[in-house]
N, C-alpha and C positions, 0 to 999 in steps of 0.2 A: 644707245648709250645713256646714262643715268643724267649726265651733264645736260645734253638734247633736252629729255625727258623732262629734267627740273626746268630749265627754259622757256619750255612749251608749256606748263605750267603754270608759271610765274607768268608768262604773258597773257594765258589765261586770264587769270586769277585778276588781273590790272586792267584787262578789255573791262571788267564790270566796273570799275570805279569812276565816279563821278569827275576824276582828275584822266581822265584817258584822251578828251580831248585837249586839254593844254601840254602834257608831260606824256615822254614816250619813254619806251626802254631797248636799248640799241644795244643787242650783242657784239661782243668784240668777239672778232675769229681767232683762230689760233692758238697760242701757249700759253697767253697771255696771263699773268696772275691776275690781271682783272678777268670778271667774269661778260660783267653787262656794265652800262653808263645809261643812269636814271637822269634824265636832264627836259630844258622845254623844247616843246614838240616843235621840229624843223632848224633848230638854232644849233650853230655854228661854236656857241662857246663850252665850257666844259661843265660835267656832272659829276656828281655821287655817284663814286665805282660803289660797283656790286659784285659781289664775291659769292657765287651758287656752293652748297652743299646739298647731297642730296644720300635720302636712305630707307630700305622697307625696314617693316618692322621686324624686332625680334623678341625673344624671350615665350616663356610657356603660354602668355597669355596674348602676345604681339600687341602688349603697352608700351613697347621704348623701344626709341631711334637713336643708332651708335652714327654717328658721324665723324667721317676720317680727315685726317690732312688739314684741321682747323685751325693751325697757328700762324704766326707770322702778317696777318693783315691789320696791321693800324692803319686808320686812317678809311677803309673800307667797311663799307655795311655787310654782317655776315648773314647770309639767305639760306635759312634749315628747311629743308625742302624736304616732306614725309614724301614719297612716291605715290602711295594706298589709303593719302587721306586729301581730306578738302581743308587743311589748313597751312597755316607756316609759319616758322619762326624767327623773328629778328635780333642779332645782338650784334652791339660796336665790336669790330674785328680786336682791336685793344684788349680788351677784357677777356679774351680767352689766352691765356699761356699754354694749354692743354694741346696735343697733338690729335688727340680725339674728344668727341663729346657726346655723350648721351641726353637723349630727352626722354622721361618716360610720362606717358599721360598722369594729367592729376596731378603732378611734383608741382613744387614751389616753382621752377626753372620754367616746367610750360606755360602756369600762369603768368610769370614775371615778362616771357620771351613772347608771346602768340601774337602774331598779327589780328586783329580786330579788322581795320580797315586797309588795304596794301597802300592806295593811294596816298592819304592821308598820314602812315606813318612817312612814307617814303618822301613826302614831302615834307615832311618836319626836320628827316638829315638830312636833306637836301639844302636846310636852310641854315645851315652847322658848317660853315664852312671851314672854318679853326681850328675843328675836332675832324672835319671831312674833308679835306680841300679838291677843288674842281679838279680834275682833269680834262683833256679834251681828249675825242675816242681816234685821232691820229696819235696822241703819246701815249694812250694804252695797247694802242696796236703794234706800239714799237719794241714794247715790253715782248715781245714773242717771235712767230715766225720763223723765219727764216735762221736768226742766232738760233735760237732752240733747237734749232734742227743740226744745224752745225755740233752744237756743243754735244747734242747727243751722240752723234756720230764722233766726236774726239773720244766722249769718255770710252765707248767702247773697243776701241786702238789703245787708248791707256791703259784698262785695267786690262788687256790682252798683254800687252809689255811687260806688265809691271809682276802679272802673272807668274813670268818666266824666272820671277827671285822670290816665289813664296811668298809675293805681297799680292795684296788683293786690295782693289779698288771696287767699293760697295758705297750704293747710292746711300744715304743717309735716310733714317728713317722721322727724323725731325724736320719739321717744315721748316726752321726759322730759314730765311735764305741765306746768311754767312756761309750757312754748312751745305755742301755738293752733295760732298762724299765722304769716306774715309781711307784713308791706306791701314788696313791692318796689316801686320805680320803676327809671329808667335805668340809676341806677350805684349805689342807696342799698339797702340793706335790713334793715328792722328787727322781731325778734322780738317776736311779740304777744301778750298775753293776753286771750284774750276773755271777755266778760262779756252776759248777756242780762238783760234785766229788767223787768217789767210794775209798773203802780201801786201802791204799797204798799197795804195793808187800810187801813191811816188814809188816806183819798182825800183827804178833808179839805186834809190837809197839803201835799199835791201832791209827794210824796217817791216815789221810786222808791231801792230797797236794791240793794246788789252786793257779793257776798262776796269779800274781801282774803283770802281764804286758798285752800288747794288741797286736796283729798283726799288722803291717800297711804295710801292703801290701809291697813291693820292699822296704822299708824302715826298713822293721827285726822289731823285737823285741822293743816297746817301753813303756818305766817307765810310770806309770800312775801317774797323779800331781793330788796333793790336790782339785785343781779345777774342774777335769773333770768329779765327778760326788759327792753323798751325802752318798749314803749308799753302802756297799760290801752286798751281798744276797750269801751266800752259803751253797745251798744243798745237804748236807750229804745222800748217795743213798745206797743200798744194792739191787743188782738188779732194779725191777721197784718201789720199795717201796721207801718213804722220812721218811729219821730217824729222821734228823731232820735238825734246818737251825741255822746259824751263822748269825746277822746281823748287821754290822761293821758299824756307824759312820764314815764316811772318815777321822775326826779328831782326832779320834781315832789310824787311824790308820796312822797319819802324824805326832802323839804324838810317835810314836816308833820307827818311821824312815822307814814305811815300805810300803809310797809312797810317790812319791816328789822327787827320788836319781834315783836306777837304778834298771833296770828288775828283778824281785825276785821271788823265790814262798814263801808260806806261809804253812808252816806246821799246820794245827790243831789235835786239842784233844779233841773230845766230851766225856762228862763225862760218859761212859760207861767202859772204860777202866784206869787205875791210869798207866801213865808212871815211866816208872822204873828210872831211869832220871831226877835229880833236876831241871833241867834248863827247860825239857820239861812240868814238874810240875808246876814251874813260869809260863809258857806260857798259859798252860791249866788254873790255876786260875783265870788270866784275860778274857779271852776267854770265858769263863763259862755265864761269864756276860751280855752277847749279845746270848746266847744261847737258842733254844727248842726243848725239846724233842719230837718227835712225834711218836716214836717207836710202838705208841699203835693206831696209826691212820690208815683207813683202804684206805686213801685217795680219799674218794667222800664224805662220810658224809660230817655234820658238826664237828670240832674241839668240846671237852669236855668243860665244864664250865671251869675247870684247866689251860686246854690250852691257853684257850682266853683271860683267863686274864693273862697268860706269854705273852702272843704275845704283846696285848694292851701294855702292861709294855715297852717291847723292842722297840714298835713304837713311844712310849711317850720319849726315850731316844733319838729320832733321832732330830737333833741342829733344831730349829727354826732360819732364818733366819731375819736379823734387822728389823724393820718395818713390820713384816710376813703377817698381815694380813689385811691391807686395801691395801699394794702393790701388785698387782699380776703377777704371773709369765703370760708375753705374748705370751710364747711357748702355742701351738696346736698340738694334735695329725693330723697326716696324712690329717684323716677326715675332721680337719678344727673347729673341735667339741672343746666348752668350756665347758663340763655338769658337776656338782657340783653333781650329784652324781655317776660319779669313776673320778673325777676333771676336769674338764672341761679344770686338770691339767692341764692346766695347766697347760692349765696348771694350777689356783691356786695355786703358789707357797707362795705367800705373801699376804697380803690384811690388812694390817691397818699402817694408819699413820695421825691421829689425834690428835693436841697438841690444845692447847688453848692459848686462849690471856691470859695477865695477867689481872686479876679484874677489876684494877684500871684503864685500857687500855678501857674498852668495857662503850658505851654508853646503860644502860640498865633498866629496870624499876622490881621493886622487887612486886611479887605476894603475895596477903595477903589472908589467905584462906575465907572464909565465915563460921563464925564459929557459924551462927545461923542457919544454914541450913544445914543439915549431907550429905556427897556424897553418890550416892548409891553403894550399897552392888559389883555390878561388874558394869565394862564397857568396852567396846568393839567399836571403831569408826568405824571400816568394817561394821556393820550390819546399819551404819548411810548412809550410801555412797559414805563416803566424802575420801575416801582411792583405791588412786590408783592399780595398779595390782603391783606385786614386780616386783624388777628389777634386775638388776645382771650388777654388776658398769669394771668385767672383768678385762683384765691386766694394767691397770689402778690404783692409788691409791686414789681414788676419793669420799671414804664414806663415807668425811666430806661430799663432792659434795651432792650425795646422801638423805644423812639423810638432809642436807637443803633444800632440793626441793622437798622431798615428803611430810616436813611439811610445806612449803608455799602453796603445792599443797590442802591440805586438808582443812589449815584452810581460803584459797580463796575459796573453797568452802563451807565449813558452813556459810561464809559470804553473798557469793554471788549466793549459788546454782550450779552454775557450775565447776565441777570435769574436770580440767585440764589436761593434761599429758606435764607439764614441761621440760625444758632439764636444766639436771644437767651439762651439757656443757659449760653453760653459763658461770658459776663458774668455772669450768677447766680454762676456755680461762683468763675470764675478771678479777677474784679476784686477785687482788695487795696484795700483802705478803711482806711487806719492814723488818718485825723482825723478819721474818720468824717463826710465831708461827703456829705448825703444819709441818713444812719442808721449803722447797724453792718456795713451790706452782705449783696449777694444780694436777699431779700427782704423784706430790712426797710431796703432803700434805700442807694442811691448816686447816682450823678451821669452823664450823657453824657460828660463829659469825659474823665471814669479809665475808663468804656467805651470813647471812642478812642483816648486809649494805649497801651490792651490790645493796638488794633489794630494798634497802629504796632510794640509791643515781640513779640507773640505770634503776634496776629490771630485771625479769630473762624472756629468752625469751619462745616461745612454743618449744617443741621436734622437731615437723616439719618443723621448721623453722631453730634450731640449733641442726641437729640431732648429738646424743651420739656417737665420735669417740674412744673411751677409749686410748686416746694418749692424750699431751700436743698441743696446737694449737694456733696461735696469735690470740688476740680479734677481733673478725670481729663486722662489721657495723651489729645492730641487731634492731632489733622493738620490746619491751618487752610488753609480756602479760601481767603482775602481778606487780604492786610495794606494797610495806609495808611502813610505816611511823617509826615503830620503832620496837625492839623487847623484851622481856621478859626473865629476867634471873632470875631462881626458887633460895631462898634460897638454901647454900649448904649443900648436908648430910639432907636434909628434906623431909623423905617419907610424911609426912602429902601433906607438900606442892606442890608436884606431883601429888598426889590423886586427890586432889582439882584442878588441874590444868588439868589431865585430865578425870577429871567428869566434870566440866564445861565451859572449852577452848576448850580444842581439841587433838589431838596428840602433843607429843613433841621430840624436836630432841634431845638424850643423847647419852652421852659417856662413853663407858666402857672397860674391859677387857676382850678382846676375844680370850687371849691365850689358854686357856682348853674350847674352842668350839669345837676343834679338829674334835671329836668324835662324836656330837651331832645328836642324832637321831630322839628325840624326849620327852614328858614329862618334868614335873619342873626340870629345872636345879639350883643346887648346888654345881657347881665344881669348881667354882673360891673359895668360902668361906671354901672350906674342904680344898682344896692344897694349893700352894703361888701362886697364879696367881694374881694379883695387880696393873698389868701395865696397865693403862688407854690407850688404843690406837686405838680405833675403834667408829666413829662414826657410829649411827645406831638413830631408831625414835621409842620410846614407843608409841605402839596406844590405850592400853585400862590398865585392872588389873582387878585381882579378890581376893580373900582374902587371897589367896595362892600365889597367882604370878602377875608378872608384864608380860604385852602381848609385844613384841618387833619383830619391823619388822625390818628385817637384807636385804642387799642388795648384796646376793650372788646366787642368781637365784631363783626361786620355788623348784627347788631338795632336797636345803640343808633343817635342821631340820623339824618343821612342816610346810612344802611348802613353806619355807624362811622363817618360824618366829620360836622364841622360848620365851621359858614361864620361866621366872626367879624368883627362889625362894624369895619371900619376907620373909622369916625366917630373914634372916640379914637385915631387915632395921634398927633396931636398934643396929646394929654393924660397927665399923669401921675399917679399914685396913690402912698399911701403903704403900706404892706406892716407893720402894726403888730407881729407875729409871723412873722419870720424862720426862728426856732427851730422853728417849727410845722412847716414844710418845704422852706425853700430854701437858708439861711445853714449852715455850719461853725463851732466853736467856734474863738475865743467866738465867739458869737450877736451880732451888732449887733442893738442896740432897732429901727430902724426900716431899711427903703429905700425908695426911689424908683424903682415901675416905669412901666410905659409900654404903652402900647397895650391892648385891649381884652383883659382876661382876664392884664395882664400881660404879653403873647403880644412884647412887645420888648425884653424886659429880658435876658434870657438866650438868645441862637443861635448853633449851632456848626455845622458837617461836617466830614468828612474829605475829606483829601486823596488824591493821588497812591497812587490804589487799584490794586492789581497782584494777579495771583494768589499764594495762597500758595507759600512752598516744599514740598519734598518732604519737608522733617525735622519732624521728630515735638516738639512742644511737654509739655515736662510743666511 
């Protein structure tokens, strides 16, 4: 093992120093975030932890060492350990924010980091006790072990549970220690803290303990803050079995004081046992409420019918965060991976923020159906050609972006024949947002409409020419493919007049409510119209309908619903909803208190395209 290796090394390396008879170096076993404790030879009091890294070389000429898993240690000395050479590198665990780090020989980095002497530097932090503080190698051994062994053995019962609802529980690929894990679903994802926990020694009481605080290393014991993660995870164990799990809301639990102040544990009570005890009564009541039983689980199945929808329930209590779902979280696992189906978490933390202009703002031409020629029975613009591949718009909040350029993309091709692949970048960079309708613009939101203006005043360039950064970017000099002359704003609240507009036009880019997409697997969805979900905040492009449902393509990879799209019940086109929060993500300042949308998800309230698409000119756009 590489860890071994660096050790054997390091001690090495420290037999030769003239400090080898006073100062030793005592590996800690175990899980331990510490690695070794540098301290004086035979003494009882504590040292300078030490925190091993170790790596070969890589690259064409095996000048530079990538080293993994480097954050999260203040207070600890960080030990770069090349494997294939005779040197090393030291730097204060603090000063790295980085999850990884590279050394390549000859850099600034290896002369600033190289160890010269091991002894002598190691005794220099050794004598830094303010920036280093002692530990003793019993409280670094406590850090590990046995809990680690446990916790691991929970997560893997959790994310097996949790599985069985289309959420996925994935180790975190960020060392800071707040963050476990994460629960992805389709388009959600939220940082986790885990917690493992067997019966207290008073069995009596039927209390199971869970420590509110975190290790950090030479730094003791520290309070966990409201910010450092989303949900508490903790599984209730009886041997290898999961009884069941608690899943705490962070806000929850910063509404009772019991993180945000200082180190604590947490008493719980799962409802198997009634505490004898008012006060632990109180506590068990609310507790209850984030609770599941799994007593009956054998832990490989599948989860009961019963179960799943407890669990569903508890996940649907967990906070969305403001703008949640066309802003996405730009955090990545390890891998590097974005995948929307166990989140590409996203990371996927957020993903919408689309507001609209005001009416009277947008230059637009109103559709009038043909009402002597019936549309047909279904349509579908994918089997036409004219519909690009999906896309997946990433940490980025860009779905107005999006939903406007795969409908200029399609209906430049029914015009013209040829099926483009756009950069919705163009719109990132170029659209000017001065009332900020939609956010502040780029990726903290704008609207489809000042997207086809763009088109009409500039026009949007090809993908390969402005390729999809999913960040914010200044407008570069561009040569656009495609301009429009103007665009199309459907009556509002008029399922007729979408019908008609896509049986005879072409797709259209709309906006709707894509809070309880959460979940979405697949089949007609009706779950904005059954719960209060209202808030217009996702742009997205209907491509087709059928007599059941509206065809909508969503811009969060092929993974999510059915290969990026979903089928929206038209049951409620003849219904309308009230939109309590405007501000949240549809309306421009001022904010109206309330509106009146329409159809399912919203999906009637706001539909636009572009017109009279031609190719671009030959002059150059700055």
């Amino acid at each position: 093992m590489a860890e071994a290796e660096s050790f054997r090394l390091l001690q090495a390396r420290f037999s030769t120093s003239g400090l080898a008879t006073t100062y030793e170096i005592v590996q800690v076993p175990g899980a331990s975030r510490v690695d070794a404790i540098f301290r004086p030879k035979s003494s009882s009091v504590g040292g300078l932890c030490l925190q091993l890294k170790a790596a070969n070389s890589s690259g064409n000429r095996g000048m530079s060492y990538a080293f993994r898993h480097t954050q999260g240690y203040a207070g600890m000395l960080l030990l770069l350990v090349p494997l294939d050479l005779d040197i090393l590198w030291a730097v204060p665990g603090s000063r790295i924010t980085q999850t990884g780090v590279q050394v390549t020989l000859g850099s600034k980095r290896d002369r600033s980091w190289r160890v010269l002497e091991l002894g002598r530097t190691l005794e220099w932090f050794f004598h830094q006790p303010a920036t280093f503080p002692h530990v003793t190698f019993s409280d670094a051994a406590l850090q590990s072990c046995e809990a680690h062994l446990l916790e691991a053995k929970a997560h893997n019962l959790m994310a097996k549970a949790l599985s069985s609802v289309n959420c996925h529980l994935i180790r975190s690929g960020i060392a800071s220690a707040p963050v476990d894990s994460r629960i992805r679903t389709g388009i959600h994802t939220w940082d986790v803290q885990e917690k493992a926990t067997r019966l207290h020694k008073s069995r009596s009481v039927g209390r199971y303990m869970a420590n509110l605080f975190r290790h950090g290393g030479a730094l003791g014991r520290l309070a966990y803050d409201e910010h450092d993660f989303d949900v508490l995870l903790v599984a209730i164990l009886e041997g290898e079995a999961l009884l069941g799990m608690f899943m705490f809301p962070v806000h929850v639990l910063a509404a009772r004081g019991l993180v945000g102040h200082k180190p604590m544990q947490l008493a719980l009570y799962p409802p198997w046992k009634l505490p004898a005890k008012k006060g632990c009564r109180l506590k068990q009541a609310w507790q209850l409420d984030y609770f599941i039983g799994l007593q009956d689980w054998d832990g490989d199945s599948s989860l009961c019918k019963q179960a799943q929808s407890r669990l569903l329930e508890l996940v649907q209590k967990l906070p969305l965060r403001k703008n949640t779902f066309c802003r996405s979280d730009s955090r990545m696992d390890g891998d590097g991976k974005q995948d929307l189906a166990d989140l590409s978490e996203e990371e996927f933390s957020s993903r919408s923020s689309t507001k609209l202009g005001r009416p009277e703002a947008r230059t637009t031409l109103q559709l009038e159906a043909e009402a002597d020629k019936p549309n047909p029975t279904a349509m579908d613009w994918r089997s036409k050609g004219v519909v690009t591949a999906v896309k997946d718009q990433g940490g980025c909040g860009s779905c107005w972006a999006f939903s406007a350029t795969e409908t200029v993309e399609s209906h430049y091709a029914i015009q013209s024949g040829k099926l483009l692949t756009l950069a919705p970048q163009t719109y990132v960079d170029c659209v000017e947002n001065p009332q900020e309708c939609g956010g502040t613009g780029g990726c903290e939101g704008a609207t489809m409409e000042l997207a086809f203006n763009l088109t009409i005043t500039k026009g949007i360039a090809l993908e390969t020419s402005m390729p999809y950064k999913g960040r914010d970017a200044s407008c570069p000099t561009y040569t656009p493919a495609v301009k429009a002359s103007a665009y199309v704003r459907l009556p509002v609240n008029d399922a007729s007049a979408l019908e008609t507009a896509l049986a005879t036009k072409g797709p259209v880019s709309v906006t709707v409510a894509a809070g309880s997409w959460q979940l979405y697997g697949g089949g007609i969805f009706s779950g904005c119209s059954q719960g209060s979900d209202n808030t217009l905040d996702h742009g997205v492009q209907a491509v087709g309908y059928a007599k059941d449902y509206w065809l909508v393509r969503n811009s969060w990879g092929p993974s999510w619903g059915e290969k990026g799209y979903i089928r929206l019940s038209r049951a409620s086109d003849d219904k309308t909803f009230i939109d309590h929060r405007p501000a949240d993500g549809e309306a421009c300042k001022p904010y109206p208190k309330t509106q009146t949308i329409g159809g399912e998800c919203g999906v009637l309230f706001d539909s636009s395209y572009p017109t009279g698409l031609s190719a671009g000119a030959e002059e150059i756009m700055v």
